[in-house]
N, C-alpha and C positions, 0 to 999 in steps of 0.2 A: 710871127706872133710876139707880144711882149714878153715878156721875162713873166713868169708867174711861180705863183707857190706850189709845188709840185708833190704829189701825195705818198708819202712813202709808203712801200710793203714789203712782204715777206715774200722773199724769192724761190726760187727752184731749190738751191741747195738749203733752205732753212724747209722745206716744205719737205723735200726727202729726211733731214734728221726728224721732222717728227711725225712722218712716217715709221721709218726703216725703224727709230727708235721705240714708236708704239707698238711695232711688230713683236723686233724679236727681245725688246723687254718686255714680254709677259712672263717670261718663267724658267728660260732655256735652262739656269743652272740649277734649279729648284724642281723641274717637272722632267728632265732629261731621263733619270731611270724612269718613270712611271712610263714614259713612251716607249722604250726598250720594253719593259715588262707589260705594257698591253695591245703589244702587235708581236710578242714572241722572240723579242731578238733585235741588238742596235740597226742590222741589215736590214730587216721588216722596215724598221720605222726611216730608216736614211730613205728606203727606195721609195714609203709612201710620203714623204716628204718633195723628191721627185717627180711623182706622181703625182703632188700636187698643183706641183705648175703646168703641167697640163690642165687639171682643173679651173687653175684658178687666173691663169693670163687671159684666156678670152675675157672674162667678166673683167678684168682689171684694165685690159684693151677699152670696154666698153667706156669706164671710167674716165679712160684718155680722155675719149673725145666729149663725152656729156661737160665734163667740168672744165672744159676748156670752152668750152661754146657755152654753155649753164654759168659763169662764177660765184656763185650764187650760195649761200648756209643753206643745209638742208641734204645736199647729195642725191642720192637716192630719191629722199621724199620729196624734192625739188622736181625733179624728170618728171615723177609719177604724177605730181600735180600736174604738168605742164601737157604732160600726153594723154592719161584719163579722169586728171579729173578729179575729187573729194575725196571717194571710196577707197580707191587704189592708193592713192598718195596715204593716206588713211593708214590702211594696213604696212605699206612699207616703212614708214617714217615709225609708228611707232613697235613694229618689227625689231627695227634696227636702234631705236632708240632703247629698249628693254636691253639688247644685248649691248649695247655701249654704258648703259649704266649699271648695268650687271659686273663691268669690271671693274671702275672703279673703287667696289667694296672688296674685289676680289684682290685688288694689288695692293688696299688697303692691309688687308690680311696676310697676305705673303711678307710683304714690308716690314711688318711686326716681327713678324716669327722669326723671319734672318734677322734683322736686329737682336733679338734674343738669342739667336746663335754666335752672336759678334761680341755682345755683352748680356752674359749670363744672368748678370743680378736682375733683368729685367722680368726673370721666370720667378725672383725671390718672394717667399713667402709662400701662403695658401691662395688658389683662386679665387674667384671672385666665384664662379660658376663652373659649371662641363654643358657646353651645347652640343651633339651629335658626337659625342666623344670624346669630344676635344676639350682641353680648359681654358680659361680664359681669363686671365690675371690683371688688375686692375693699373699695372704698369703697359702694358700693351694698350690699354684704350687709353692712357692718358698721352703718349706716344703718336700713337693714327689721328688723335684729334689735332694736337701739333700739323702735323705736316698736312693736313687738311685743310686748315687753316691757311696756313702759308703757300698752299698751292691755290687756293683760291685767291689770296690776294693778286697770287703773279697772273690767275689766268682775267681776272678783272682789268686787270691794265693792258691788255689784249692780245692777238695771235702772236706780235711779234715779241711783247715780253714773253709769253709762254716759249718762243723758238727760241730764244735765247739760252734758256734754261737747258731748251729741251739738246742746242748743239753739244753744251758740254757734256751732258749725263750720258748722251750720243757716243760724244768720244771715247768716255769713259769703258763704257759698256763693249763699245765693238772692241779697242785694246785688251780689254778682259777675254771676251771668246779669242781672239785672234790667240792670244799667250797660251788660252787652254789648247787651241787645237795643235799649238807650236810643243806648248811640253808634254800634253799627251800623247801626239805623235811621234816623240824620242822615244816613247817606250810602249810601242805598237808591238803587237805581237798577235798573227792571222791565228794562233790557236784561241786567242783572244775570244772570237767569233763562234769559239764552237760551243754547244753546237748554233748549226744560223736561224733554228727556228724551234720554239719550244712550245707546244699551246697551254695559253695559261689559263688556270681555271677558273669556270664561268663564260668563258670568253665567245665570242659567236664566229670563230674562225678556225679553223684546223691545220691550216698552212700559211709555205709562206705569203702567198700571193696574198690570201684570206687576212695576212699580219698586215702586210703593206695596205692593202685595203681600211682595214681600222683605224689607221692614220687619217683618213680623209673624212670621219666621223669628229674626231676637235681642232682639223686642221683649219677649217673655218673662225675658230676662238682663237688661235695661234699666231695666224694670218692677217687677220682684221685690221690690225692698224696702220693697214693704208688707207682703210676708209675717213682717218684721219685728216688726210690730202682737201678731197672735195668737202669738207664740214669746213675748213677753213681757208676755202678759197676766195671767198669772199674778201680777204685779205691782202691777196696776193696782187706783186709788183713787177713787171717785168714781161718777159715773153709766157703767153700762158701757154704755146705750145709744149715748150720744158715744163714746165712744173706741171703740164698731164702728163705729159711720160712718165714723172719721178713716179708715180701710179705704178707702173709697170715693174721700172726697177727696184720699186723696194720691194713687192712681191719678188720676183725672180732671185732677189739676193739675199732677200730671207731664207726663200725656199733652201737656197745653196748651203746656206750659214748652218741653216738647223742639220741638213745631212752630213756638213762635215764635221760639224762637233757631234754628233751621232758616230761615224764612223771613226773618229780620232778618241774619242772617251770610250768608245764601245771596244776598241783593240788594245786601248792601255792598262785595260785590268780585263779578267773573267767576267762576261758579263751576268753574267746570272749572281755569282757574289754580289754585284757593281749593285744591282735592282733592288738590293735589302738595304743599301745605303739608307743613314738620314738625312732628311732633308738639311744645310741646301748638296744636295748627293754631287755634284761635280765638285763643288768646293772642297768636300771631303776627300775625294779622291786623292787628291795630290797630296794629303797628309799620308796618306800609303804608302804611292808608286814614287814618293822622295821624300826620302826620310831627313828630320834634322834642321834646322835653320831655312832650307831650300822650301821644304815642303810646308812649312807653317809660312812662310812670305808667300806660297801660291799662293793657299789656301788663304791668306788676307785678303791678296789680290783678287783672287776670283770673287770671292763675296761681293768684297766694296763692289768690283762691276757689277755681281748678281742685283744690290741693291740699288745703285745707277740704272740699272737695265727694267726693272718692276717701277722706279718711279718716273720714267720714261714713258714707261705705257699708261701711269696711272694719271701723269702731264697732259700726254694727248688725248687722252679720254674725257679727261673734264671737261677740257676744251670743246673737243668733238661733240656731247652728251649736250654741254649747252647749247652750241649751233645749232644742231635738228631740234631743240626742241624750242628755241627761238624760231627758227621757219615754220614749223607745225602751229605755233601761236601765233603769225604773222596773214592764217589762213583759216585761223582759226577751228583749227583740228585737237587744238586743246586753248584751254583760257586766254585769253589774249596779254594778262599781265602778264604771262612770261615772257612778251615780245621786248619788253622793256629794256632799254638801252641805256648805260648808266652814260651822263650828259659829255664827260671828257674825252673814255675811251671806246666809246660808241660798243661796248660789250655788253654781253646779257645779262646784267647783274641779276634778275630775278630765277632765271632759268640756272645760272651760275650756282645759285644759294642752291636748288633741286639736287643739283651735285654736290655741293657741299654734307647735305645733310644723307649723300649715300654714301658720300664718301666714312662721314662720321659711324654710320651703323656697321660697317665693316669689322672693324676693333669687335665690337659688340658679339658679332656674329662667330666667331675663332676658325680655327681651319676645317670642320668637320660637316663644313655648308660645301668647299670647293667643288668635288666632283661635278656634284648637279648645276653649280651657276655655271661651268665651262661648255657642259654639254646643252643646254637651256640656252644660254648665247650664240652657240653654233648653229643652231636652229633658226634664231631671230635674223642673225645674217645670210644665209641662205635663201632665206623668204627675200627677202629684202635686194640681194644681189640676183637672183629669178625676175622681181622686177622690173629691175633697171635697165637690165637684158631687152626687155621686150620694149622699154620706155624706148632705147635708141632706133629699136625696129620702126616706132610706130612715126617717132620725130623724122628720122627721116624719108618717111610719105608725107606728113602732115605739114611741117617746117623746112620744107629743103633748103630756102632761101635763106636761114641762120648761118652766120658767120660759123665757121669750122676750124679752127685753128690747128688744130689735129683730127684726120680720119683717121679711122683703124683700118688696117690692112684687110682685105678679102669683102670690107664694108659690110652689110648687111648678115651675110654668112658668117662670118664670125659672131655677128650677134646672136645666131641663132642656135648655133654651137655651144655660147654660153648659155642663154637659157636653158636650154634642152639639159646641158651638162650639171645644171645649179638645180633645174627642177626635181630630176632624178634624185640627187644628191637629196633634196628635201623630202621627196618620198621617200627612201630609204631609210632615213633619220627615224620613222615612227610604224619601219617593220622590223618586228622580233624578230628574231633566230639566224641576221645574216649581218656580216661585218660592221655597217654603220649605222647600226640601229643605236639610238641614246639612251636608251634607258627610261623607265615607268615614270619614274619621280621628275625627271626633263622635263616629260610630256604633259606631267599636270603644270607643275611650273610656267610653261609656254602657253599652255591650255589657259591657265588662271590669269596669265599677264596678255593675254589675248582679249579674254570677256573685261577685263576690267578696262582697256582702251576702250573695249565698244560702248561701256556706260557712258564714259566721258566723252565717246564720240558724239553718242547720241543728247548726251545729257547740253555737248555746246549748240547743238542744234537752232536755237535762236537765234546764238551770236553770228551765225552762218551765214543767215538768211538777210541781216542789217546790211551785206553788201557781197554785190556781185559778186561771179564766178572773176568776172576780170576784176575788178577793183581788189580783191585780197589776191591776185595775179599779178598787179600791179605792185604791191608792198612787197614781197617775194622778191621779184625780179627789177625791182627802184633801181639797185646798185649795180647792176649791166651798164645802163646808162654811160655812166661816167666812169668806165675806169678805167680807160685809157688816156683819158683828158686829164688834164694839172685844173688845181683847183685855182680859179683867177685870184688874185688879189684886192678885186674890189666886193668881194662877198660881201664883206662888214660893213660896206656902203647900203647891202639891201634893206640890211635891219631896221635902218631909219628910216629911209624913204620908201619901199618898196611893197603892196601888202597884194595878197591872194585871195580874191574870193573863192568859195565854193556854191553852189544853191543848185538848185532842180528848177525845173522850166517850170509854174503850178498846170496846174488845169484849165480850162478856158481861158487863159490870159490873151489879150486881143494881141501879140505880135508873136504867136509859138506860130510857126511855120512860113516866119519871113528867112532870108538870106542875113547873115551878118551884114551884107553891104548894104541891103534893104536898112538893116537897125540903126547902123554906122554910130557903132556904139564908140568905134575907134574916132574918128572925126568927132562929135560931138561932145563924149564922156571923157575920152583922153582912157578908155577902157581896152584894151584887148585879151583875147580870149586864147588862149596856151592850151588848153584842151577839151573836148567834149566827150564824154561816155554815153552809149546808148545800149541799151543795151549788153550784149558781149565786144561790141564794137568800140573802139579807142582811136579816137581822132586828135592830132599831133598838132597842135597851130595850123587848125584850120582855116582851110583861104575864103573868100568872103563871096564864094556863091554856097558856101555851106549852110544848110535851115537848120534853124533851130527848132527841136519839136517838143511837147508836151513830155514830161518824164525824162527828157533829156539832165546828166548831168553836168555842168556848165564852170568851167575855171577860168577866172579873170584875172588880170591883173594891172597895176595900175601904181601911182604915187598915192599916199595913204589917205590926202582928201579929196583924191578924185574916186576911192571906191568907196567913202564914206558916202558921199555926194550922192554916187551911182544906186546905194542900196536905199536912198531916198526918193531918188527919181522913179526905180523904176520896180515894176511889179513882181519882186525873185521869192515871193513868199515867207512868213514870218522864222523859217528856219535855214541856215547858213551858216558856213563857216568861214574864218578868218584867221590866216596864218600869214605870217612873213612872209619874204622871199627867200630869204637865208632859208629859214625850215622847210619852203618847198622843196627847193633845188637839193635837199639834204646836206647843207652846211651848217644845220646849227643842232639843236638838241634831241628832237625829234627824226622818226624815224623818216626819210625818202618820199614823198608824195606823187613823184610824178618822174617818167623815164626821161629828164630832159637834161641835158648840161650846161652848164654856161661857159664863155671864153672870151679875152680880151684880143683885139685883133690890131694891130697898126697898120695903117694904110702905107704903105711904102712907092706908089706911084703908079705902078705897071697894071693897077687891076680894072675891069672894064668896067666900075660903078665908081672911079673917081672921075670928080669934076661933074656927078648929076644927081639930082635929088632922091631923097628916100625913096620917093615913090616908081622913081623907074632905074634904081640903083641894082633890083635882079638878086638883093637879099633876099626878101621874102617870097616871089615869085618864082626865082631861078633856084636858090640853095634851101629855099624853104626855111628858113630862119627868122625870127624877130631881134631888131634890133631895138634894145631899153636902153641907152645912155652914148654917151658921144663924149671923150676925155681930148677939147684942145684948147690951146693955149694954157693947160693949168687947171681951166676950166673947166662945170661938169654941167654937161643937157639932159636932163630924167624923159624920156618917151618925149625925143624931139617929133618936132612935126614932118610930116609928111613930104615937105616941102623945102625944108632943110640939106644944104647941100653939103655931101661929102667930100673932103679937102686932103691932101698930103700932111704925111703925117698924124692924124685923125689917131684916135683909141678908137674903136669899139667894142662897144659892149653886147654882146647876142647870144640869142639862147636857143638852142635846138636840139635834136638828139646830136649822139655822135658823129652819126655818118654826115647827116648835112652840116654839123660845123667845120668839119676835114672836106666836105666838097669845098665850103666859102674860104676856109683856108688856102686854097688851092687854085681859086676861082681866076687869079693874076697869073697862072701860069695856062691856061685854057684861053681858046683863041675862039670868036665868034660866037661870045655868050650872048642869048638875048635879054637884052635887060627891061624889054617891053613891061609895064603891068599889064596883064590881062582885065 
């Protein structure tokens, strides 16, 4: 193949920091005693931290493989669409969407506060207000709007500036835990521990087990941002088998990360003193247990990471929050302006703004909202990770034949493990009186961000109905297509010459149920037709015993005064559309129109269609491809004729999915091709 322009992305290793990042910067130095003190003891919370990778690698297993075979915005509500459907994708998508923008106010908020910890003056004066107890100082909102601001610009300019960001705050953050768990650990001491379980009051446990347990009631909000991964896969460059694993490991090594600064902070002071700490409470610590010069430089240290670590998580959230809800718009499960793509860095700029403006109310809202948005978010992910679980069950009966670039181990049984495991978990979450029940105020909260999706659901209900199940199936899953192909070089060649019809077959028209080779729309118009919908049905460069029928919808394409020409000729009804090629093939402004790629190909000698004419050259017949242009001597041919023979040396130009452009790429080293046309 020729040299072409080749599409960069965001790899394996940038895909885990803004995982791993999202994780375990939600809170670890700021929420550490509050977990100690509501599972009874650091041991409770290390074991049900433990405890949760049991829980939570099956589902994160599932994730492997959806987003590796899936690449797709959307995650979760991507599957759900794919396997049942409107409803389902419905409730998961915007499940998981309420809890993804549920933190970014919440890191919003934390961010503040440790900054006010860092520099005092920011607490000076009187407040503006007291929300839920809390106060809330009008140097804090002018703060969170700041970096709201700036974090929108970066997530605007796209996945991979956001990872950039997100590697160093990464760095930053994990050397912070790493130091704490190094100088807490010099000054361990197992009476530390005692005693290893205390029930605290209110609390819906009375042991240890019952402490460990309540762990896995906000271990889900804690955990979460690896769902960061598949929201921005879409993105991604490289082997997708790694970067679905990174799935895996950053769950597993957050799991680790939290129980060991649990058990290294939990044995370096009493912990029961430790649990009256102020917030950010590790950071304080070390002003203690090292007195002097030593322990005011922890105590820097650790912050600065605490606040590296909160805008990590608050990085890939934005990120995350626009994705789903760019996919949900793209399928029209909410408005469809959210689908909207700004023109350079093909990001959500209007879904982006959504975030923005949660980002903004955060400030607003002070610390006395958190309890209920952590445990309200754990809920939404759980729903939502319940079912993705079942989405893999169903995909692989229904889709075996999808490319799988990673299985999960045990297959299907693991998937069912995970459901089962995430379902429970959800029921639990909204019974009183046993370990991970969430609480009243949760429940309306999830309750109330529940009925208001369904208004909206129901309220898009028109926009739904303007196109098929497949066709907004189609707009979702555009970007499979091509991403493992390089983008050719001669794109900016479409712009000019190259234009796409769209129309519907009308009614009575005298040629609905001939063959395209009956119409020979190709021979006469210099037209051909790159796809058909019917129905739920999607036909790929269909070959020319294919009928055309009434209500069929019909994509052609052609040099731009032969489909001028064509819409004169011939009967496609007073309504059509007209888009470039570039914007088909999703190289130019707009979003993806159709699953197809394009590639430049040199003819180098050895392949069994040189030296015979298009028409029995076994491109379109044998590899299923169309061939639009022909680059020799310098020179360029738009939709050569049929008759036109193939030469050494030759460029071409052809369009197809992936797999058949890697078949015709291939097709010179395959022995006994038939190049017959039928």
């Amino acid at each position: 193949m020729k040299d072409v322009q080749k599409k960069s992305g965001v790899g394996a290793i940038d895909f885990f920091c803004i995982g791993f990042g999202a994780i375990v910067g939600v809170g670890w130095a700021v929420s550490i005693n509050n977990w100690m003190a509501g599972s009874g003891g650091p041991l409770p919370a290390a074991a049900g931290y433990i405890a949760a990778i049991i829980m939570m690698v099956p589902i994160a297993l599932c994730y492997c493989e959806l987003c590796s075979m899936l690449p797709v915005s959307g995650g979760g509500m991507a599957y759900a669409f794919r396997a049942y459907g409107d409803h389902i994708s419905f409730v998961s998508g915007w499940a998981a969407f309420g809890a993804f923008i549920t933190i970014i106010p919440w890191e919003a908020i934390y961010v503040v506060d440790i900054l006010s910890v860092l520099i005092p003056q920011l607490r000076a004066g009187k407040p503006l207000y007291t929300l839920a107890g809390a106060d809330v100082y009008p140097s804090h909102i002018i703060i969170g709007t700041i970096i709201s601001i700036v974090l929108y610009f970066i997530n605007r300019k796209g996945v991979a500036s956001s990872a950039k960001l997100q590697k160093f705050l990464c760095l930053a953050l994990v050397g912070a835990g790493i130091l704490a768990m190094i100088c807490a650990g010099i000054k361990m001491d197992v009476n530390n521990f005692e005693p290893l379980y205390v029930h605290p009051k209110g609390a819906f446990h009375s042991n240890f087990f019952g402490g460990m347990l309540s762990i896995l009631a906000s271990a889900p909000f804690f955990l979460a941002g690896f769902e960061t991964i598949p929201q921005g896969i879409e993105s991604a460059g490289g082997d997708m088998k790694k970067i679905g694993k990174t799935v895996v490991f950053t769950v597993v090594l957050s799991c680790v990360f939290y129980a060991l600064l649990l058990v290294t902070i939990g044995g370096a002071y009493p912990w029961q003193d430790f649990i009256g700490f102020n917030r950010p409470s590790a950071a304080n610590l070390f002003k203690v247990i090292y007195k002097g010069p030593v322990g005011v430089a922890l105590y820097t240290l650790i912050l600065a990471g605490a606040i590296c670590g909160l805008l990590t998580t608050w990085n890939g959230f934005m990120m995350a929050s626009s994705q789903i809800l760019m996919a949900m718009s793209r399928v029209s499960i909410v408005p469809n302006v959210l689908a909207k793509q700004h023109p350079k860095y093909k990001t959500p700029v209007n879904a982006l703004r959504v975030c923005l403006v949660a980002s903004l109310i955060g400030p607003f809202l002070g610390m006395g909202l958190i309890d209920s948005l952590t445990t309200f978010s754990a809920a939404g992910y759980v729903l939502s990770w319940t079912i993705t679980a079942f989405c893999l069950i169903k995909l692989r009966k229904t889709e075996p034949e999808l490319e799988r670039p990673y299985k999960i181990p045990g297959g299907v049984t693991t998937a069912w493990v995970a459901g089962i495991i995430m379902l429970v978990v959800f029921v639990l979450l909204f019974i009183p009186g046993q370990p991970v029940y969430m609480g009243y105020k949760a429940i309306i909260l999830f309750a109330w961000w529940m009925l208001i999706g369904v208004i909206l659901f129901v309220l898009d209900y028109r926009q739904r109905q303007k196109y098929s199940k497949l066709k907004r199936a189609s707009f979702l899953f555009a970007s499979m297509a091509s991403s493992s192909l390089a983008v050719p070089g001669f794109v900016d060649e479409m712009e000019d010459n190259y234009r796409v019809i769209s129309f519907v077959i009308p009614k009575d028209t005298d040629y609905a149920g001939q063959t395209l080779m009956e119409l020979e729309w190709g021979k006469t118009q210099s037209i051909f037709i790159v796809k058909i919908e019917r129905g739920t049905e999607m036909m790929m460069l269909p070959n020319g015993n294919t009928k055309v029928l009434e209500g069929d919808r019909v994509f052609a394409m052609g040099l731009e005064k032969m489909v001028r020409r064509f819409t004169v000729r011939w009967d496609i009804g007073g309504k059509y559309t007209m888009s470039t090629m570039k914007d088909f093939m999703g190289f130019g402004a707009t979003e993806k129109q159709s699953p197809l790629a394009c590639m430049e190909l040199k003819v180098k000698g050895d392949e069994p269609y040189v030296g015979k004419p298009l028409k029995f050259s076994g491109i379109q017949s044998e590899a299923h491809c169309m061939l639009i242009g022909i680059e020799r001597d310098g020179d360029f041919v738009m939709m050569p004729d049929a008759n036109m023979e193939i030469r050494l040396d030759d460029v071409l130009w052809v369009v197809g999915t992936d797999a058949d452009l890697k078949y015709l790429a291939e097709m010179g080293e395959k022995k006994g091709v038939n190049t017959e046309e039928n």
